[in-house]
N, C-alpha and C positions, 0 to 999 in steps of 0.2 A: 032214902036209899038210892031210888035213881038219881036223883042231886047230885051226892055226889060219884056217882059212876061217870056221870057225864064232868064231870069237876076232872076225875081221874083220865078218862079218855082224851078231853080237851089237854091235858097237861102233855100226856104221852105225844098227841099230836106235834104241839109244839115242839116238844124235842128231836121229833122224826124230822120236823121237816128244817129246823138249826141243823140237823147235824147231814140235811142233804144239798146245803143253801151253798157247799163250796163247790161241789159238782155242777153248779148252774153258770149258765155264761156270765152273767151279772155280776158276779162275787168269784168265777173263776181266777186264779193269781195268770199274769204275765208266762206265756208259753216261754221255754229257757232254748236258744236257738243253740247248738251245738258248733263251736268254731270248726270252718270249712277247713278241713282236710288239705295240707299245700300238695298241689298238684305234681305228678310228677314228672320232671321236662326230659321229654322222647330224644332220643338220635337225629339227627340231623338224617334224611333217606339216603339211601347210595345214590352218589353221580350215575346216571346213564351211560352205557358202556358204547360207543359208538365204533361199530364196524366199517371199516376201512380199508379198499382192496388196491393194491399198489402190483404194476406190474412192468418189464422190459422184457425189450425184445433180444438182448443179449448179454454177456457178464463185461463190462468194458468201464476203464478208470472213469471218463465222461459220465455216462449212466451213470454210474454207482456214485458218484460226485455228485452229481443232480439228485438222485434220491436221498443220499444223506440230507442235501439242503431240503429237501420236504421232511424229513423227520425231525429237524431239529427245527423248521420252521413253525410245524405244526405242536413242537414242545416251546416253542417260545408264546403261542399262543393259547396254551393254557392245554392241552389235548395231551395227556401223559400216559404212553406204553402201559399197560396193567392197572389202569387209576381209569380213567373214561374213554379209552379208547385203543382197540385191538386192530392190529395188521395183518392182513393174511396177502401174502408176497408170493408172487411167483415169475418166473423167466424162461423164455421160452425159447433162450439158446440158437437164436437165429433160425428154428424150427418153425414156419408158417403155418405149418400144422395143428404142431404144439402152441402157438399163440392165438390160435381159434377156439380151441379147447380152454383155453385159459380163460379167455374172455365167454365162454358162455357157462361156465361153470362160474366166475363172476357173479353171473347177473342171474343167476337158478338160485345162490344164496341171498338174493335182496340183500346187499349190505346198504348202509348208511349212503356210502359216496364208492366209488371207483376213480383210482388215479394213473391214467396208466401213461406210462416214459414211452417215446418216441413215435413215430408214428405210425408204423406199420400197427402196434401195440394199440395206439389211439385206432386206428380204421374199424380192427377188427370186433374192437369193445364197444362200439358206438354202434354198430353192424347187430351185434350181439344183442343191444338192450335195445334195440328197434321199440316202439310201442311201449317201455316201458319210461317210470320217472325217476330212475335213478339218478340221481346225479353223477355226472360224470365231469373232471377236472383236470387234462394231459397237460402234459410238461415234454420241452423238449419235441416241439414239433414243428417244424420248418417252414411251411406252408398251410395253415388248416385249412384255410378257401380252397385252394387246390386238392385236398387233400379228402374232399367233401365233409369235414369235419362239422363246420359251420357255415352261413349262410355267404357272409363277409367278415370283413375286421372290426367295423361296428357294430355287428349284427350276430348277437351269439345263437345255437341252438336251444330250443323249450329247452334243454337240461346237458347242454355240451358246452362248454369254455375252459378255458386255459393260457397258458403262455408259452410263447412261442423260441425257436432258438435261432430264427432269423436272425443272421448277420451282414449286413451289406456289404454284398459281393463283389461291386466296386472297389469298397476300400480296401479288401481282402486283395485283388488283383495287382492294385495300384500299391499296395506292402510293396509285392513281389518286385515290381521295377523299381520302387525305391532301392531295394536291397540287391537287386541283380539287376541294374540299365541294361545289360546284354540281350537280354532274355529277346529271343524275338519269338520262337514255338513251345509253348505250353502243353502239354500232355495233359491230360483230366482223367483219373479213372473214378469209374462211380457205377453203383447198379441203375442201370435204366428200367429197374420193377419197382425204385422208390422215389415214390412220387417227389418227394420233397428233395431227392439229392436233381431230379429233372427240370424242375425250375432256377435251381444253382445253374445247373449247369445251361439252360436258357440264357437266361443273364449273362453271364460270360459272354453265349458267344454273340450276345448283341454291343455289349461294352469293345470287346478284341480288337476291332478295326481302326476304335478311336486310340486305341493304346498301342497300335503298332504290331500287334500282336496276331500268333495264327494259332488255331487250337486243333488239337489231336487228341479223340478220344478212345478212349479205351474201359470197355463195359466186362462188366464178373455182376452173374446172375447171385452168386453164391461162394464163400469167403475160399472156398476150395480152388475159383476161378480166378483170385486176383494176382496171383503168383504169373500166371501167363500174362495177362493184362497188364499187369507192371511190365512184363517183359520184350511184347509187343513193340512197345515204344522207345525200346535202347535201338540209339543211332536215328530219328526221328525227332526227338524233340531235345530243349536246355533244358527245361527243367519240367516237375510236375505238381501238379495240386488238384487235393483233390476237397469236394465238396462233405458236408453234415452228412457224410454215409453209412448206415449202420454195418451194412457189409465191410464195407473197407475200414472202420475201425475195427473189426471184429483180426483183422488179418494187415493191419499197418504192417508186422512185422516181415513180411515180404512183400512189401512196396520198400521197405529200406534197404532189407538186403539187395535189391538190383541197383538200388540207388546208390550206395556203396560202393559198389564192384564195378560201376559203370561212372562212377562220376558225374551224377544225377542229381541236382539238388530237388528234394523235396518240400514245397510246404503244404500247411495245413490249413483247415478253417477250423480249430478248436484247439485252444489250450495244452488240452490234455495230449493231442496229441506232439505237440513241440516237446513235451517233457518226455514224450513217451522215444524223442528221437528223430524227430524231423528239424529241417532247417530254420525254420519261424511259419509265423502264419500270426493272422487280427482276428480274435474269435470273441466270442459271447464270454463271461464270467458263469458254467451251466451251475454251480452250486447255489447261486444267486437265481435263477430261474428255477429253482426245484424251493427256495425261500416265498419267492413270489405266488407260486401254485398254492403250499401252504394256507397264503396268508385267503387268498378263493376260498378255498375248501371250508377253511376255520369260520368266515362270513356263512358260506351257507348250511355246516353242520350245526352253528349256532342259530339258525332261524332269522339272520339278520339279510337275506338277500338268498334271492333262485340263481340258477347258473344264465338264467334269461337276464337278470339284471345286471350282472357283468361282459365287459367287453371283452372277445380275445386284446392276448397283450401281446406287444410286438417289440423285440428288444433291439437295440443298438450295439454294433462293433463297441467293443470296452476296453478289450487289453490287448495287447502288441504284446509277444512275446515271443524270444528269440535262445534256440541254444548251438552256440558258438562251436563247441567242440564238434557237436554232431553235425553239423556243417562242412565243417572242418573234412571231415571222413568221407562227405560227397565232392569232394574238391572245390567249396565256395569260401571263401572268406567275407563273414558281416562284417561292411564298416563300423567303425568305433563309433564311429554318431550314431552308428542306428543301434546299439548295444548299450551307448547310453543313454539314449530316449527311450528303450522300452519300457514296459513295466514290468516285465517278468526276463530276468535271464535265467537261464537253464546253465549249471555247470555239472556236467555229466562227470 
């Protein structure tokens, strides 16, 4: 009897332990790896929106010329309105005030870079961000050494550089007698509170002597005062010219009316202004200079260069440019040669 109990038990054994021999690692089957799930491919992140503060110191064709060429310079380089990068604009209307203001409301928003048009604009923003590292990029500034901007012309500020709308003032004078040999007294009006129209006007009058030439100047603090100042110098001088001044562009239009009425030829030292109705002038190309600042900015919002690594840039007389009619109405006649060598004529 116990025989076969144990006959019986040993059999059940066996079975228990066949039917637990696939649970054991030995005799386990191959684990079934389940195919990896395809991942799913994310968005591309948003562009970083890069803040960008543009400013002048008045509303004037020049300016507004020069800031277009930074807006489209800096969409040439990849930086597009509402896509990666925002402008906050502002003009301070010839207001010194109002462009102190401008400038340290600036630089209280930490934006990316600050760009600001001319100089008085450049002073007071560079003033502003004292002790800070913003970058800072002016356009359309005459003199920045003078201007305390920057150190020198190869020597940029830790975080100040730009380009400049130096034009050589020589060639600018030397136009003048090409076009009028008579000319023997120059008239000049220009504000003597900007720095950069006081160095023009330096120049001149060390160049005058060699050119036969005698100078008469006549200063307006404020656009309100150029109408006297124009006026000042009927019966005194042949003609007048005046320097990069924001004042007097701001109020060109009474420097012509005396020029007009009195038979005064005027020129300029900017483009914008021959079109706007002066007799000629050699000035800078400013839309090309506001191109250039751009192309700064876009170097250093792109992390490929500090404003320490760039030099100020210093531009060259570029276009001659003459309008004949408006000439005309000061009682000057341009020679034909000189109407057909310019590169810009003006028909009014």
């Amino acid at each position: 009897m116990k025989k076969n109990l144990l006959i019986i038990l040993g059999s059940s054994l066996l079975i228990l332990v066949m039917a637990l021999m696939p649970f054991f690692g030995a005799c386990a089957p191959e684990e079934v790896t389940p195919p990896p799930e395809e991942e799913e491919e994310l968005p591309p992140p948003p562009p970083k929106v890069y803040t960008v503060c543009v400013s002048q110191i008045v509303t004037h064709p020049d300016l507004d010329t020069a800031r277009q060429g930074f807006f489209d310079g800096m969409a040439e380089q990849g930086f597009e309105e509402g896509v990666n990068i925002d402008y906050i604009i502002r003009n301070a209307e010839g207001d010194m005030h109002v462009a102190v203001a401008i400038a340290e409301y600036f630089v209280s928003i930490k934006p990316d870079l600050i760009a600001p048009c001319t100089t008085p604009m450049s002073q007071t923003t560079v003033a502003a961000a004292e002790g800070t590292d913003i970058p800072i990029v002016f356009f359309l500034v005459t003199d920045p050494v003078a201007a305390g901007l920057v150190p020198s012309w190869t020597e940029p500020a830790p975080h100040v550089t730009g380009v400049s709308d130096w034009a050589d003032v020589s060639t600018q004078i030397e136009y003048i007698k090409e076009i009028m040999p008579e000319v023997k007294t120059l008239g000049i009006i220009y504000n003597a509170g900007e720095v950069n129209s006081v160095v023009q006007v330096d120049e001149v009058n060390e160049i005058a002597p060699g050119l036969g030439l005698t100078i008469v100047e006549a200063t307006a603090a404020v656009t309100a005062d150029v109408l006297a100042a124009a006026t000042s110098l009927i019966g005194r001088v042949d003609a007048m010219w005046f320097p990069t001044d924001n004042t007097i562009f701001a109020a060109v239009g009474s420097v012509l009316k005396v020029a007009e009425e009195n038979d005064i030829p005027v020129f300029a030292s900017a483009v914008g202004q021959v079109e706007a109705g002066c007799a000629a002038g050699a000035g800078i190309d400013v839309y090309s200079i506001g191109v250039e600042a751009a192309a700064m900015a876009a170097r250093i919002l792109r992390g490929e260069a500090t404003p320490a690594d760039i030099s100020p840039m210093k531009t060259e007389v570029q276009i001659r440019a003459v309008n004949p009619v408006a000439a005309e109405r000061m009682g000057l006649t341009i020679p034909q040669s000189i109407i057909d060598a310019a590169d810009i004529v003006f028909e009014e």
